[in-house]
C-alpha positions as CSV (number, residue, x, y, z in Angstrom):
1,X,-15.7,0.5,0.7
2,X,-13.5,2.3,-1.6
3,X,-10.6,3.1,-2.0
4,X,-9.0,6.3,-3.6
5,X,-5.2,6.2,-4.4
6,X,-2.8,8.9,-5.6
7,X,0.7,10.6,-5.0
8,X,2.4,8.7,-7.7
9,X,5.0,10.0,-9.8
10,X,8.2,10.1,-11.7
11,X,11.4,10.4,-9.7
12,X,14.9,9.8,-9.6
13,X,17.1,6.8,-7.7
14,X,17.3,7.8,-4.6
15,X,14.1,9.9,-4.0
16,X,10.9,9.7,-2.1
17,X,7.7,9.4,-2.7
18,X,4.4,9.3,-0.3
19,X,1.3,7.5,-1.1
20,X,-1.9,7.9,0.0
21,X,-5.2,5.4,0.4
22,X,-8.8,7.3,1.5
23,X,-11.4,4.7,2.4
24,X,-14.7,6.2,1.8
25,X,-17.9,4.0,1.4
26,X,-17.7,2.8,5.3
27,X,-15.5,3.3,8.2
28,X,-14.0,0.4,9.9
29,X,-12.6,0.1,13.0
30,X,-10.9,-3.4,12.8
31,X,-9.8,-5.4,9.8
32,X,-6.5,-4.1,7.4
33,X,-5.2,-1.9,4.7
34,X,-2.0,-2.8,2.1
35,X,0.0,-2.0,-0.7
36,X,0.5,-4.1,-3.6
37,X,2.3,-3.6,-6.7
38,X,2.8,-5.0,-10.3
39,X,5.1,-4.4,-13.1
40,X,4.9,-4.9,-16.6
41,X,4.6,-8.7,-17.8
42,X,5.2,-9.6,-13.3
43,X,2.3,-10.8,-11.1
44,X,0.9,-8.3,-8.5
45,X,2.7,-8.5,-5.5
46,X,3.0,-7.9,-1.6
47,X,4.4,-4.4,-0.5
48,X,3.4,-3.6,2.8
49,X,0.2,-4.3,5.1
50,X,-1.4,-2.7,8.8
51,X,-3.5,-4.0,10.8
52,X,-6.2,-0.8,11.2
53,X,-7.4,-1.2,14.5
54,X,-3.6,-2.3,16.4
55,X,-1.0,-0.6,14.3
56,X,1.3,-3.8,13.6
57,X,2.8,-3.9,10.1
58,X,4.2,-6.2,7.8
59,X,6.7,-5.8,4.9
60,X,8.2,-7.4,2.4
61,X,12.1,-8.3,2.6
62,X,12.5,-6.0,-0.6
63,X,11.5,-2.7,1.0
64,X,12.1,-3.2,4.5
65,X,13.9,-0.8,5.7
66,X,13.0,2.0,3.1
67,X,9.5,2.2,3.0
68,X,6.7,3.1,6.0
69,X,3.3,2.4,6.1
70,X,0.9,4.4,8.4
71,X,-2.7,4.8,8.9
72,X,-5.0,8.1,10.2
73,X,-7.9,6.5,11.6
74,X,-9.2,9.5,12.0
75,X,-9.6,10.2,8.1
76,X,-9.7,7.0,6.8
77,X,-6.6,7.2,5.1
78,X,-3.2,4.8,4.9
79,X,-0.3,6.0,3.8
80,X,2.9,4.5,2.5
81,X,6.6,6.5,2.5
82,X,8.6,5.1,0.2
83,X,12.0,6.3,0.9
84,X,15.1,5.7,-1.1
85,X,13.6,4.8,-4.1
86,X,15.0,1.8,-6.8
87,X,14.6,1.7,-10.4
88,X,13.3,-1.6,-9.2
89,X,10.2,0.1,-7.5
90,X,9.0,1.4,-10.7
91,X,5.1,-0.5,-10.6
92,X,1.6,0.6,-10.4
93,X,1.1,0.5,-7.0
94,X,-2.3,-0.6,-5.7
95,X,-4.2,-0.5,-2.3
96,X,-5.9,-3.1,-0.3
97,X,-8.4,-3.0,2.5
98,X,-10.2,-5.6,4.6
99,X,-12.8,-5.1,7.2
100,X,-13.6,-6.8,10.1
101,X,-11.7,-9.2,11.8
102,X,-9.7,-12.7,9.8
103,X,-7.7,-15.2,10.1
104,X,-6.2,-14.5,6.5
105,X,-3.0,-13.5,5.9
106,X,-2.1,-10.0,5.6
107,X,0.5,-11.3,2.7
108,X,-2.0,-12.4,0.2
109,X,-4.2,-10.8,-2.7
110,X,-6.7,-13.2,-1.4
111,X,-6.9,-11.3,2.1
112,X,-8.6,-8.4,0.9
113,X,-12.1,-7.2,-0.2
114,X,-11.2,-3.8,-1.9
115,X,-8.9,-2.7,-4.2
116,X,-8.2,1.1,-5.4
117,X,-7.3,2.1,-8.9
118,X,-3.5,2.4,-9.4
119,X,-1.1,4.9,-8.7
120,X,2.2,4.9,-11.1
121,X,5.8,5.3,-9.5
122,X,8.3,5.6,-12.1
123,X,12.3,5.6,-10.9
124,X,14.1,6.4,-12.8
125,X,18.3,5.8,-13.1
């Protein structure tokens, strides 16, 4: 599988910004796709995860509420709204995907196969 990311940018506090993930490589029917992110000199960290096949999502405490994730199973392709942006939320944000069903936990780096490239989003004050 991979994964192509994009719709980074600069904004401003306050802004939005949608991401996008296409999965090419193989489709997959079951299994999960997430956002991480990492800022300078921080570990990469949890963001947001959906199960493919079900729909359910998970979010961390410090975007719930602003940011959405979706999925087009159709195209292959998750997406992430990130609404109200931070200066806080400034990262490379990277996607995730799993295939198949697990047990592992949609929180982790660990619970994923593929990674995409990173996308930058810059907020700025």
């Amino acid at each position: 599988v991979q994964l192509q990311a994009s719709g980074g940018g600069l904004v401003q506090a306050g802004d939005s910004l949608r991401l996008s993930c296409a999965a090419s490589g193989r489709t997959f029917n079951t299994g999960a796709m997430a956002w991480f992110r990492q800022a300078p000199g921080k570990e990469r960290e949890f963001v947001s995860a959906i199960a493919w096949y079900g729909g359910s999502t998970y979010y961390a405490d410090s975007v719930k509420g602003r940011f959405t994730i979706s999925r087009d199973r159709a195209s292959n392709t998750g997406y992430l709204q990130m609404n109200s942006l931070k200066p806080e939320d400034t990262a490379a944000y990277y996607c995730a995907a799993r295939t198949g069903t697990s047990s592992r936990s949609f929180y982790s780096l660990s619970g994923y196969d593929y990674w995409g490239q990173g996308t930058q989003v810059t907020v700025s004050s």
